[in-house]
C-alpha positions in Angstrom: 0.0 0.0 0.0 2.8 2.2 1.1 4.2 1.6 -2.4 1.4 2.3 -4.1 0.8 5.5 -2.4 4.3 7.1 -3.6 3.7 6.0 -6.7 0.1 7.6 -7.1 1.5 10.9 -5.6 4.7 10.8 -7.9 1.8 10.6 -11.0 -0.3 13.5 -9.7 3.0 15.7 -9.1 4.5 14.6 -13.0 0.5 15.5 -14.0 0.6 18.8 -11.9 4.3 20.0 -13.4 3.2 19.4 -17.1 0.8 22.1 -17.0 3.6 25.0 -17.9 4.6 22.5 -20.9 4.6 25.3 -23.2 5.3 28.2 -21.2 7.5 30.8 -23.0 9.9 33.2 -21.2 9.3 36.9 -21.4 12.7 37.2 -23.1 11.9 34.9 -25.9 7.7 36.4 -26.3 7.4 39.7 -28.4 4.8 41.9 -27.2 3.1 44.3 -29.7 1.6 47.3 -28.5 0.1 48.4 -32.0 -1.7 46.1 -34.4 -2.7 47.6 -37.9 -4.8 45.6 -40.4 -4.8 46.3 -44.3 -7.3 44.8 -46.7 -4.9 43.9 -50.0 -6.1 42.2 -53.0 -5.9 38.4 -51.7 -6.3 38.8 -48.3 -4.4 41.4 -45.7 -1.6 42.7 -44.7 -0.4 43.0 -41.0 1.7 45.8 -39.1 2.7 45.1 -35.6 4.5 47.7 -33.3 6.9 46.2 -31.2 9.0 47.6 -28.2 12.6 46.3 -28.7 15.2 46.2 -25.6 18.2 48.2 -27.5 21.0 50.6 -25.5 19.3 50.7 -21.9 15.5 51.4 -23.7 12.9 50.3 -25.8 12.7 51.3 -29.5 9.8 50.6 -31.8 10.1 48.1 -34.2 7.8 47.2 -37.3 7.1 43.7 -38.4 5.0 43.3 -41.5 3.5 40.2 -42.2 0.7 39.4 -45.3 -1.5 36.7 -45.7 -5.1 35.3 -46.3 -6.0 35.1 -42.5 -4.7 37.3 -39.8 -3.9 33.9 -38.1 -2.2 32.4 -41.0 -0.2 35.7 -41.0 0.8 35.4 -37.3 2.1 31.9 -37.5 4.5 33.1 -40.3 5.8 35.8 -38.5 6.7 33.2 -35.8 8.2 30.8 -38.5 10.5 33.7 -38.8 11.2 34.8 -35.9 13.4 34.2 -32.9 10.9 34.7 -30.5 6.8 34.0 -29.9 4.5 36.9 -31.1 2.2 37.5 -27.8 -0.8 39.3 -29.3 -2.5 39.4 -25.6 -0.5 42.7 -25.2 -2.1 44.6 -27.9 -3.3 47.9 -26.9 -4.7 49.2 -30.2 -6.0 47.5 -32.7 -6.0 50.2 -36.0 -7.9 49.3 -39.3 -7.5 50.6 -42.8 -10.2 53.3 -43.9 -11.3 50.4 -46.9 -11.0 47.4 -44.7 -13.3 49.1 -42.3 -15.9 50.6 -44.9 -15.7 47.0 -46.6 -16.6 45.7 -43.1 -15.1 44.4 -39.8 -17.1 41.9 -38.7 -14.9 38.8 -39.6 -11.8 40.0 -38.4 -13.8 41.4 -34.9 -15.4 37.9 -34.4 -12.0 36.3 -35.2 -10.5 37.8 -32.4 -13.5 37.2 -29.9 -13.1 33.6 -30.9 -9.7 33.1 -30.2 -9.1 35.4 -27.1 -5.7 35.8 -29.3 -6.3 40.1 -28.4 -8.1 41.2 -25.5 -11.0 42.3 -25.9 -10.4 45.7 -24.1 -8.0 46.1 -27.0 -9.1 50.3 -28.1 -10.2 50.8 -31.5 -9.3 53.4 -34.6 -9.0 53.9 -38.1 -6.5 55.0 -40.1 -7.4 57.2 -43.4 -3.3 57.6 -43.9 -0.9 55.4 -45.9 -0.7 52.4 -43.4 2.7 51.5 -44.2 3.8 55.2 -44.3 1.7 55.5 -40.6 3.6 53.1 -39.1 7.1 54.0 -40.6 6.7 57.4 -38.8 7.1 55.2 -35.6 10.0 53.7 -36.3 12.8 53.9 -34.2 10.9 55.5 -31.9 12.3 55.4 -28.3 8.5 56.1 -26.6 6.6 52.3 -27.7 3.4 53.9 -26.2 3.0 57.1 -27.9 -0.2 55.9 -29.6 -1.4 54.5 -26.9 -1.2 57.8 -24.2 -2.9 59.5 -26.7 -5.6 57.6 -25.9 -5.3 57.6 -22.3 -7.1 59.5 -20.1 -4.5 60.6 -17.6 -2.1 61.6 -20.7 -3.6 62.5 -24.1 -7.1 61.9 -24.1 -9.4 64.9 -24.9 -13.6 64.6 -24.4 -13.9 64.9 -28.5 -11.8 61.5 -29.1 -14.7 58.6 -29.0 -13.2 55.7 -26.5 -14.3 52.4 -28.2 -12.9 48.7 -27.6 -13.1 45.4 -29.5 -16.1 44.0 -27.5 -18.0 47.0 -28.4 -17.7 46.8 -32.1 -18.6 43.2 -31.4 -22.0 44.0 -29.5 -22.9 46.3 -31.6 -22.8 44.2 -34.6 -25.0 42.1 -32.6 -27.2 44.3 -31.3 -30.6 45.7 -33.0 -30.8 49.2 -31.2 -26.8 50.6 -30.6 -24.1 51.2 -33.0 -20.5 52.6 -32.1 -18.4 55.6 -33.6 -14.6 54.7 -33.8 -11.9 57.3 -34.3 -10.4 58.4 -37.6 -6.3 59.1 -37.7 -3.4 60.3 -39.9 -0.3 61.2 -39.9 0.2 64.3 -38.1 2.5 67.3 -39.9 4.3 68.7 -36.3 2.0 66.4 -34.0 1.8 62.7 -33.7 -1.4 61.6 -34.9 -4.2 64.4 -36.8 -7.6 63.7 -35.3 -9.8 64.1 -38.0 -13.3 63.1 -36.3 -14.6 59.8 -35.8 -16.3 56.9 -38.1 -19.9 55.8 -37.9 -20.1 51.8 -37.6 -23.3 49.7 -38.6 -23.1 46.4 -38.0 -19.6 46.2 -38.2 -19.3 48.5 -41.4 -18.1 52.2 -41.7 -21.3 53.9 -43.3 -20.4 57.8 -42.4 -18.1 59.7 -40.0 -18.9 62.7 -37.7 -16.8 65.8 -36.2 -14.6 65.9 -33.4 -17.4 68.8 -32.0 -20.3 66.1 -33.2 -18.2 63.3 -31.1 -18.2 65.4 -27.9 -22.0 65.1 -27.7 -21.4 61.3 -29.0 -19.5 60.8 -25.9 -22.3 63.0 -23.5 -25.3 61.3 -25.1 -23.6 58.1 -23.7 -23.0 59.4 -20.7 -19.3 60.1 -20.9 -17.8 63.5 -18.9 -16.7 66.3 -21.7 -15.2 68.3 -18.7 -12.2 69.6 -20.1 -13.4 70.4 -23.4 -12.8 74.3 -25.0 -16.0 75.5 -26.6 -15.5 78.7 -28.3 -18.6 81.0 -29.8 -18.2 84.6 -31.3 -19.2 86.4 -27.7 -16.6 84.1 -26.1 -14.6 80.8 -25.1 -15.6 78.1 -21.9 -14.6 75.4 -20.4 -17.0 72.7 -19.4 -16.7 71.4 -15.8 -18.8 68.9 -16.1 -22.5 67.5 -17.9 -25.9 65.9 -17.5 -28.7 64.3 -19.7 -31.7 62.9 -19.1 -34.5 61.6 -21.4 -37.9 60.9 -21.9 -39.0 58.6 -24.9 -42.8 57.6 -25.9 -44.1 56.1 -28.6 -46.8 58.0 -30.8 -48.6 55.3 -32.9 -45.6 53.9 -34.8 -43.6 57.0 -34.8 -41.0 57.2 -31.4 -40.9 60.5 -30.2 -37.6 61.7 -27.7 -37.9 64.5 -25.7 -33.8 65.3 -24.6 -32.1 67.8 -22.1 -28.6 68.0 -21.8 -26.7 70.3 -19.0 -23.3 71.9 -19.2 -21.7 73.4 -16.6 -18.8 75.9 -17.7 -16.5 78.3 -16.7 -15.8 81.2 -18.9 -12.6 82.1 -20.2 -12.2 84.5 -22.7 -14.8 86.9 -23.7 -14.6 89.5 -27.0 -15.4 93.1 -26.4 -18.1 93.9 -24.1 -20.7 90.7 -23.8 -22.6 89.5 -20.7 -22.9 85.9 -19.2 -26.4 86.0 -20.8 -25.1 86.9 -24.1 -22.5 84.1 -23.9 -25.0 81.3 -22.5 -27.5 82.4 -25.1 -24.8 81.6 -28.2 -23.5 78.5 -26.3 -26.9 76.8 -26.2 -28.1 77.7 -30.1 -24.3 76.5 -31.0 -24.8 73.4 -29.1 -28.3 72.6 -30.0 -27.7 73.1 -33.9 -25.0 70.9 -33.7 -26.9 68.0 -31.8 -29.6 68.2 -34.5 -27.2 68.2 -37.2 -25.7 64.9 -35.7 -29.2 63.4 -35.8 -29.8 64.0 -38.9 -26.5 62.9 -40.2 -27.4 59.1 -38.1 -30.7 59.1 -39.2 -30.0 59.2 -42.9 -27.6 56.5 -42.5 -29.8 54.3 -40.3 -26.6 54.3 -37.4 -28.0 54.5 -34.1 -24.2 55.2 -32.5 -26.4 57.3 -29.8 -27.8 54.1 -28.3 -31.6 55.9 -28.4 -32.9 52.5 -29.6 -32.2 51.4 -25.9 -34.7 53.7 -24.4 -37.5 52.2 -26.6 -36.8 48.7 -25.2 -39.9 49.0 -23.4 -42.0 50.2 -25.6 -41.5 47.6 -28.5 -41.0 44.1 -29.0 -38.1 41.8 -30.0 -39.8 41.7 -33.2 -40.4 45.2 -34.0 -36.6 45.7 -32.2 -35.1 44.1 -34.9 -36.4 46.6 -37.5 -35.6 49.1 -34.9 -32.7 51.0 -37.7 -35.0 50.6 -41.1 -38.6 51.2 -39.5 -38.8 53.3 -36.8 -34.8 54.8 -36.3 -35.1 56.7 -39.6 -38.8 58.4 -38.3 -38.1 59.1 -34.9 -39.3 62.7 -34.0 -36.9 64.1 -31.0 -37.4 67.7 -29.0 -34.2 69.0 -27.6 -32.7 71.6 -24.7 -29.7 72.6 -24.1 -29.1 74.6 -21.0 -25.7 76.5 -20.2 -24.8 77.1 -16.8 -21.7 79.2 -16.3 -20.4 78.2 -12.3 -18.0 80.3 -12.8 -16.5 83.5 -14.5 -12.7 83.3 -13.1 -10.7 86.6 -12.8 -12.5 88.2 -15.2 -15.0 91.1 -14.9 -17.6 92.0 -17.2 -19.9 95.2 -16.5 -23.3 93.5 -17.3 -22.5 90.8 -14.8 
C-alpha cells in the first residue's frame, strides 16, 4: 500500500508540473503594443509595433506580415522569428479606412473567438498610408506614444470617441446601438491628426462625424466632456462637467424623444463687451444646432451610435426591435434643450454681470 501511495503521488506531481509545458519566457515572447490591419487584393496585410530592448531602452520596431487570414499571418511571423508573437498585449487595434468601410465583422469575431487580443483592446481607423503611418514610428524610443494619446490621464481629450473590440462586437449584434470609432493620420508637427470619428453599422463604416459632433457622442452616452474648450463669437468656456436625461414615448408607430442635456462651464475669454447672458445664449443655439445636425447625419444613415434605440426597449417588442434601424430609427421625431450654466467666470469682470 505504502508503495502504491508514492507511486500515485509521484503521478499527480509529474501530472501537476506538465501544466507549464509550453510556457515561453518573457525574453523569448514579443509583445506588440500596435496592431494595424490592411485589406490587399488576396487577403491582408499585418503591421505590428513592437517595443525592442536596445541601449538601456525600448525602440519601436515594425514587423510586417501578409497573408489570407490574420492567423495564417501570425504563425509566419513566428516561422521567422526568434521569438513568440504574444498578441495578448495589444493595446490598439488600427484598421484601414477600406478594410473598415468593406466591413469588420470577420476579423472582430475572429478575435472574440480566439481570445488571441483582448477584448479591451481600443479601436481606430486609419485614413493615412498604413505603411507610411507606421514607418513614422519607427525607431521611436517612446513604444506607447499611440497608446497615451488615448489615455485619459495623458492625451485623451472629451472629443476623441473611446471604443474597444467588445463593443464593435456588440454592436454588430445588437438591433438598437451602433458605435463611432476614431479616424487618424499622420500628423505634420504632432503625432497623430484627429480628424473626427467613423460611424459603424453592423460592423461597417457607413459615415463619419466631427470631433465637436463626437463630444456630444461621448455626453449622449454618458461620458464626462469636462475639459473640453468650446468657443462662440461672444466668447470661449470650459465645461466642468454635464448631465442628460430623457424621456421617450411612442406616438402610434412614430418614437418621439424629448432630450435635455446640461453643461456646466467656466468662462474664459470673452470679446469686447458681452454679458454671461449673451454668452450662454450663443452656447446653447451653437450646441443645439450641432446635436440636431448629428441626428440628422445618423438618421439618414440608419446608425443608431447614440444608443436611443435602448430607451425604446420598453416600448416595442423583439420583433419590432429588430427593425428598430430601417422602421422606426429613420422616423423618430426628438425635441431638444440645451441649458448653459456658467459656475464660474474666473478673474474676469464684465460690466453686465
Amino acid at each position: 500500500m505504502r508503495r502504491l501511495r508514492a507511486i500515485i503521488m509521484v503521478f499527480c506531481i509529474v501530472l501537476l508540473a506538465s501544466g507549464c509545458w509550453d510556457n515561453r519566457d518573457i525574453d523569448h515572447r514579443l509583445m506588440p503594443v500596435v496592431m494595424g490591419v490592411e485589406s490587399i487584393a488576396d487577403g491582408y496585410k499585418v503591421y505590428l509595433q513592437t517595443p525592442i530592448p536596445e541601449s538601456n531602452s525600448l525602440v519601436s520596431r515594425i514587423i510586417i506580415g501578409e497573408g489570407k487570414t490574420i492567423n495564417q499571418i501570425i504563425d509566419t511571423i513566428n516561422a521567422d522569428m526568434e521569438s513568440r508573437v504574444d498578441l495578448l498585449h495589444v493595446k490598439i487595434l488600427l484598421f484601414d479606412k477600406e478594410l473598415a468601410e468593406k466591413g469588420m465583422t470577420d476579423i472582430v469575431a475572429g478575435v472574440m473567438r480566439s481570445r488571441s487580443i483582448s477584448s479591451k483592446t481600443l479601436v481606430a481607423i486609419c485614413d493615412d498610408d498604413m505603411n507610411a503611418f507606421f514607418s513614422s514610428f519607427e525607431g521611436s524610443t517612446s513604444s506607447t506614444s499611440l497608446l497615451d494619446f488615448f489615455e485619459k490621464n495623458s492625451g485623451w481629450t472629451p472629443q476623441l470617441a473611446i471604443t474597444r473590440t467588445w463593443e464593435i462586437y456588440r454592436s454588430i449584434h445588437s438591433y438598437t446601438r451602433d458605435v463611432a470609432i476614431p479616424i487618424l493620420r499622420r500628423g505634420e508637427t504632432t503625432l497623430v491628426d484627429y480628424i473626427g470619428s467613423s460611424v459603424i453599422k453592423n460592423g461597417d463604416m457607413v459615415g463619419e462625424i466631427t470631433p465637436a459632433e463626437t463630444l456630444l457622442y461621448n455626453a449622449f452616452n454618458g461620458h464626462s466632456t469636462h475639459g473640453r474648450i468650446e468657443v462662440s463669437d461672444p466668447g470661449s468656456v470650459l465645461i466642468l462637467g454635464n448631465t442628460m436625461s430623457y424621456h421617450s414615448r411612442m406616438e402610434g408607430q412614430i418614437p418621439s424623444l424629448t432630450t435635455k442635456i446640461t453643461f456646466k462651464v467656466m468662462l474664459l475669454e470673452t470679446k469686447g463687451n458681452v454679458s454671461s447672458e449673451q454668452i450662454t445664449k450663443e452656447l446653447e443655439e451653437m450646441l443645439t444646432s450641432r446635436y440636431k445636425e448629428i441626428l440628422t447625419k445618423l438618421q439618414e444613415t440608419g446608425a443608431d451610435i447614440l444608443g436611443t434605440g435602448q430607451l425604446f426597449r420598453k416600448e416595442l417588442n423583439r420583433k419590432n426591435l429588430k427593425k428598430w434601424r430601417t422602421d422606426y430609427f429613420p422616423y423618430m421625431q426628438t425635441e431638444i434643450s440645451v441649458d448653459v450654466d456658467i459656475e464660474n467666470t474666473g478673474n474676469l469682470k464684465t460690466s453686465a454681470n
